[in-house]
N, C-alpha and C positions, 0 to 999 in steps of 0.2 A: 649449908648457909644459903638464906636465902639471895637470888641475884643484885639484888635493887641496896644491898646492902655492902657490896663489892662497888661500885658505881660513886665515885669522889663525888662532894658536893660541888656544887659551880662556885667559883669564888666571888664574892659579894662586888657589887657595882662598883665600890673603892680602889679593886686590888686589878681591874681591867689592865691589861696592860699594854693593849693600845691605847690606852687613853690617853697613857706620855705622850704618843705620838704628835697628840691635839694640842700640844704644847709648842713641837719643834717648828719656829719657820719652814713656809714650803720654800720651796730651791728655785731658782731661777736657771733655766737651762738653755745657757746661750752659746751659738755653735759660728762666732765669727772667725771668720780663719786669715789670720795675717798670710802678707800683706794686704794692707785695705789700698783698697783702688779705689778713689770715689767718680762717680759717676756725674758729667758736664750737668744731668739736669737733677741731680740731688745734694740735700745739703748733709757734708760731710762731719761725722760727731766724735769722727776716733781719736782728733786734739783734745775732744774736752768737750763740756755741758754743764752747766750750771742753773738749777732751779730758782724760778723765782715767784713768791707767793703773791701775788697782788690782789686776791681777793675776796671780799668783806667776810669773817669766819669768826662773829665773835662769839661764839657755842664753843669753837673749837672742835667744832665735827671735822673738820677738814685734817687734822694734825696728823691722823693714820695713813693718810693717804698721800699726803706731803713728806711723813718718815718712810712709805714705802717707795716714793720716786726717789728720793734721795740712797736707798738702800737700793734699787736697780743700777741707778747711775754708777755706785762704788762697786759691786760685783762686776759689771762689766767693765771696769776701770775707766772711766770715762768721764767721770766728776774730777773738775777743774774749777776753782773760783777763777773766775772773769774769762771764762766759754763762752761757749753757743747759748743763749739763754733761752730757756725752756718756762716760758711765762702761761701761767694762771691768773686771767683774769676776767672780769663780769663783764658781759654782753649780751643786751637783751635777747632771750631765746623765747618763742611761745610755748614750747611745751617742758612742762617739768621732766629732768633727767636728761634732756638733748643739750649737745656740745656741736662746737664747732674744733675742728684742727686744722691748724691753720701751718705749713711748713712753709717757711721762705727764706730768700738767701740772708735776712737776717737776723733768722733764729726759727724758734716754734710758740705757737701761740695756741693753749686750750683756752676756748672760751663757750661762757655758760651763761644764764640768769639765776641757777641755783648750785647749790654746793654738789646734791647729787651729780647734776651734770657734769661739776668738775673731777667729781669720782670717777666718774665712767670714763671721761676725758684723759685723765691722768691712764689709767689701766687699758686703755686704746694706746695710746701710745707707747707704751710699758708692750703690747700683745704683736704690737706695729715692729719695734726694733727685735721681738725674740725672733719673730719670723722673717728678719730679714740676712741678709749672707754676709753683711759688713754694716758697721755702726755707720748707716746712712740712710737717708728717707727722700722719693720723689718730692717733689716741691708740688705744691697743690692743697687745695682747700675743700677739705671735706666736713659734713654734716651728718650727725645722727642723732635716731631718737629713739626710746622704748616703746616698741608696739603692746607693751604687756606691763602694764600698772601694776600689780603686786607681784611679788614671786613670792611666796612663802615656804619655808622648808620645817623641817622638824627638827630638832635634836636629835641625833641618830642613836644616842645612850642615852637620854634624860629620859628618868620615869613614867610611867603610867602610874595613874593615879584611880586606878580600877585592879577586879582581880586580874592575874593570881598576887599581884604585888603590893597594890592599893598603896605606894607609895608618893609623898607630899616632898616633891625638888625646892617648894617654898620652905619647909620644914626642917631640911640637913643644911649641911655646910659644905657640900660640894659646888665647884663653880665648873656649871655645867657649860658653860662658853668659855674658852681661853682667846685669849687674846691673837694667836696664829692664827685657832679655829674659826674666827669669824671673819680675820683677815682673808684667809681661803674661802669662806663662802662669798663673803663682798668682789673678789674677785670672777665667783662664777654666777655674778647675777643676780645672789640672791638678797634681796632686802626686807623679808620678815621671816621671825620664828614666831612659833607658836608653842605654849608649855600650857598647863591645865588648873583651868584654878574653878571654884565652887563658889557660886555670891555669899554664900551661907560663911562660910570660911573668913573673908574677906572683908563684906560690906556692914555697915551701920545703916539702920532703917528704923522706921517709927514703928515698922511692925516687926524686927527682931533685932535683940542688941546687938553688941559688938561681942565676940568669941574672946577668950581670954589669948589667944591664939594668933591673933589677926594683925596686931603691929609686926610681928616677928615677920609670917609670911609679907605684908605688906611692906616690910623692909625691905626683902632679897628683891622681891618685886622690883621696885625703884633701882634698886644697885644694877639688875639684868638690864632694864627699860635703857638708862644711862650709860651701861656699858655699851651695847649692844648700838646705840646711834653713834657711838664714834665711829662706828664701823657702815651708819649708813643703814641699819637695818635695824625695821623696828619690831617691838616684841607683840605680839598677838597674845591676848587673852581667850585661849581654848574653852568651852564650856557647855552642855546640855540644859539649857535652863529656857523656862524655869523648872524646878527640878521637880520631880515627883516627890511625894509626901511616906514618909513610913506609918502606919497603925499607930494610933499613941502618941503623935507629934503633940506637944503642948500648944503650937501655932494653929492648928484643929480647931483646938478645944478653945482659943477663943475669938478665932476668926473660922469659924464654920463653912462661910462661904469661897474659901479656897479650896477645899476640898473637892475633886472634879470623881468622876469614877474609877474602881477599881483597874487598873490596869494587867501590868506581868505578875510584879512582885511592889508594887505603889499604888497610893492613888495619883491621879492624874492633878496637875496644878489649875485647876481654875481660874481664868483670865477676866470673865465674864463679871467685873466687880468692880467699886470704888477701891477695895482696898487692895487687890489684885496689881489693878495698876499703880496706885502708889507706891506699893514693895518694889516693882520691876523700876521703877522710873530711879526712885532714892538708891536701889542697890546701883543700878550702873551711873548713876548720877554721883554716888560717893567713893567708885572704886576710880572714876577718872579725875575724884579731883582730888584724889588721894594720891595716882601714882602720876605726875605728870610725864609727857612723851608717851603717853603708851597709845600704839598705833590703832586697836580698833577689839573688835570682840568676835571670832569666828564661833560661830554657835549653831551644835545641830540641832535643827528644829523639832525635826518630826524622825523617829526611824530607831535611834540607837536603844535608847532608856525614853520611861513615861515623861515628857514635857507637861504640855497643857493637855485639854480635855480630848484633843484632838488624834492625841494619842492612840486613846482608846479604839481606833481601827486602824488597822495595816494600812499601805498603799493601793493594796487590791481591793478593799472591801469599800462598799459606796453604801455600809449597812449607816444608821441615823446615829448620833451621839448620845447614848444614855445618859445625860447632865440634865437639871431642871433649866437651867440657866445657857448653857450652849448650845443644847437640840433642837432648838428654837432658831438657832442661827445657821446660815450658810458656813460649810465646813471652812472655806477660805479665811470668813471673818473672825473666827475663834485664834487662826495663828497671826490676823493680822492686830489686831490686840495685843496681842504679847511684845510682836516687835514693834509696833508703834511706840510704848510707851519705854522698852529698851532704848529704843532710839533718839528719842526724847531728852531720857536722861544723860544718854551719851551727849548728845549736840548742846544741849546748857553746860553742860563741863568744859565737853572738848568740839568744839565745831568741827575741825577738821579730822576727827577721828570716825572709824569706819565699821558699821556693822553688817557678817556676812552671814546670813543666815543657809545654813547647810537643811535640803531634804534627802537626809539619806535614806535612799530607796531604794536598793541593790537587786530588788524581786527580779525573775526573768517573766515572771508573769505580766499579763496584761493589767497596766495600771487604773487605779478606779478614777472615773470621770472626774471628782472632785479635784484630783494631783493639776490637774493640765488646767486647775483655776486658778490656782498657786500664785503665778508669775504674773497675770495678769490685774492679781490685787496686794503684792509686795508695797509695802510701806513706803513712800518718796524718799528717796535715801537710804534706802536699805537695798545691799545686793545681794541674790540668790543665786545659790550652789546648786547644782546637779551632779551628778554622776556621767562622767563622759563616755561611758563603753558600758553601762549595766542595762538588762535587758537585750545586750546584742546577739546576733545568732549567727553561727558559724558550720560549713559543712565537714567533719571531721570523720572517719573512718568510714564515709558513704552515710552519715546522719545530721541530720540538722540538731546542732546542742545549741541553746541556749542560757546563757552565761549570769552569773550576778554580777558581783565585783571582786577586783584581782584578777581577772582575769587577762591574762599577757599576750595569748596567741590571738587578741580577737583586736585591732584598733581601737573603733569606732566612729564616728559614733556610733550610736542607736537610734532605732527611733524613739525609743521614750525622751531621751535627751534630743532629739531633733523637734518635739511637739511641745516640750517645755521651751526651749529656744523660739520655737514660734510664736510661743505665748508671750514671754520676753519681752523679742522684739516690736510683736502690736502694741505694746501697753508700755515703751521706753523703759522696762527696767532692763537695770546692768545681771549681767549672767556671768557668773565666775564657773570656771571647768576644774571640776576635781582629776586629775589627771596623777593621781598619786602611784599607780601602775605604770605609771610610762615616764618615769624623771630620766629614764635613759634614752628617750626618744627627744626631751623639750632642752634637757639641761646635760650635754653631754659632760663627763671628766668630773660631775657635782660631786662633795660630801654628803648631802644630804640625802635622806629617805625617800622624801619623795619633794614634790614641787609643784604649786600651781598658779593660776595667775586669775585677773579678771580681764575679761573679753568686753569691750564695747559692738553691740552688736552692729550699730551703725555701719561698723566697716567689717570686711571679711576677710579674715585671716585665715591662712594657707598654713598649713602645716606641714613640713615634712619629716614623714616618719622614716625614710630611707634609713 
């Protein structure tokens, strides 16, 4: 008998059975050991505590994180109506997600200008009492803020929607977030996922209709977006677009001029057009005012699968674009097209939503001159991704190796990610860091797969990898 025929199948993504797991409240592990002595300069909470909500939530984003202080306070037996009052309320802050905490001999005070801050506020104080030796807190007024505007993670079971599984999480009826699950990630910092979706799939356009298919996905869509911000975290629209073309597209045959050249196994999408940019602007321009709350669109540009014409050479190669219509242009301007008019579409939808344009570029080789013009013609509001440790080189058994991506023994950065960053920052654009190899260096005790954020580069942030 052959071996491969002994070998159980793997049991389908349904029958996971950690994925109960992702159900059960996490625990609260509190280690105060009676007698409580309180201490002359803190205020003592072993009588009793009593939350009180005072601040404007009329979304109702706030209610998870109001049931989870309320759920601290009774584990640790310490919730009493008419206690120590543990108030929540609005007080101008300048930056979004900064809180103020405020302990004094009469009571506690989180204070914010936005809800997030009182998220953060509320789970500081919640992280303040596990780490302390008796339910009581020095008196004193502290402030903090996020140095790190997105954190984004992944679903650590939600599908790939590529091979070997080519599976659509818009398409099933699994609820790839539980409601525990995102509790624990809202706790460890993180405020966006991201899941995969296709404009093709999705969007209505003048120049392709609607899918028979597309209210179903764009249903779950909305239920994720909405669930997902009571928790404070919003959903990210993963996506490779605009997408390469297969042989035989009927959008070809009567739009010609999108056709860019042949690439891997596509043609490349052609940007270089009137109608080019009206597809890209209407698709993301109907999928955000389709699904309200949805945070922004991570999209890799240039690298995975054929995009635009630009495609058509690697990172290394600085050979001309064979396109009648973009070999004519500077390699830069071919991808600043595309997300120009992404971007466009996004901001008449949703102004404050966000597009991050990813070049993944893992090469260890030296990148072509073209790459390092990237950053310095990024679209006004569009921010770009790099790879934070691709291209690094490390001395290992007495040899210099040089690494793509995944790689875990090597930090970084690199220089190719340090000459992209310079380009960056002469031209003000924002630089987010792919750091998906190292969420155990950024995001210690996370659920998620990986995690990253966006850098302003204005200021210089210190990392420590210890």
């Amino acid at each position: 008998m052959c071996l491969e025929n002994k070998i159980p199948f793997p049991p389908g993504r349904e029958n996971w059975g950690f994925v109960n797991d992702l159900h059960k409240p996490a625990d609260f592990h509190i280690h105060w050991a009676p007698p409580f002595s309180s201490d002359v300069g803190s205020l003592d909470l072993s009588k009793g505590a009593e939350p009180g909500f005072k601040f404007p939530d009329p979304a109702g984003v706030l209610e998870t994180a109001n049931a989870d202080l309320m759920k601290f306070l009774k584990t640790g037996n310490i919730y009493r109506c008419g206690g120590i009052p543990v108030l929540c309320c609005h007080a101008d802050m300048p930056e979004a997600e900064s809180f103020r905490l405020e302990i004094t001999r009469k009571g506690i005070n989180i204070l914010s200008g936005d809800s997030e801050g009182i998220r953060r506020g509320i789970y500081c104080f919640e992280e303040m009492l596990l780490g302390a030796k008796t339910p009581a807190l020095p008196f004193g007024v502290t402030e903090h803020k996020s140095w790190l505007r997105n954190r984004i993670s992944r679903c650590f079971f939600g599908p790939i929607k590529r091979p070997p599984f080519n599976r659509d999480e818009l398409m099933d009826e699994i609820d790839y977030y539980p409601d525990e699950y995102l509790n624990r990630l809202a706790h460890e910092g993180v405020n966006g996922l991201w899941l995969t979706i296709v404009f093709r799939d999705l969007c209505k356009t003048s120049i392709a209709g609607l899918k028979p298919d597309a209210e179903k996905r764009l249903e779950k869509l909305r239920g994720t977006v909405a669930k997902c911000l009571r928790y404070g975290i919003k959903t990210w629209a993963f996506c490779i677009e605009p997408a390469g073309w297969l042989p035989g597209d009927p959008l070809l045959e009567k739009y010609p001029e999108l056709q860019g050249p042949w690439g891997w196994d596509k043609y490349c999408f052609c940007p270089s057009s009137d109608t080019a940019t009206q597809y890209l602007y209407e698709s993301t321009n109907w999928l955000f005012k389709q699904v309200p709350g949805l945070g922004g669109i991570l999209n890799i540009s240039h690298g995975e699968r054929e995009t635009t014409c630009l495609s058509r050479v690697s990172a290394t190669d600085n050979s001309a674009i064979p396109c009648p219509r973009c070999g004519t242009l500077p390699h830069w301007e071919i991808l600043r097209r595309s997300l120009s008019a992404m971007r466009q579409g996004m901001r008449d939808a949703s102004p404050s939503a966000e597009l991050i344009s990813w070049l993944y570029m893992p090469q260890p080789a030296p990148l072509a001159d073209w790459v390092y013009e990237l950053p310095r013609h990024t679209p006004e509001g569009v921010i770009l991704q790099f790879n934070f440790e691709s291209g690094g080189c490390k001395n290992q058994l007495g040899h210099p190796r040089c690494g793509g991506d995944y790689w875990l023994s090597y930090v970084g950065s690199s220089d190719h990610f340090g000459c992209i960053a310079a380009g960056a920052a002469g031209s003000d654009t924002e630089l987010r860091i792919d750091t998906k190899t190292k969420s155990h260096f950024l995001l210690p005790g996370s659920l998620c797969s990986w995690h990253d954020g966006v850098v302003p580069l204005s200021k210089r942030i210190v990392v420590d990898h210890g």
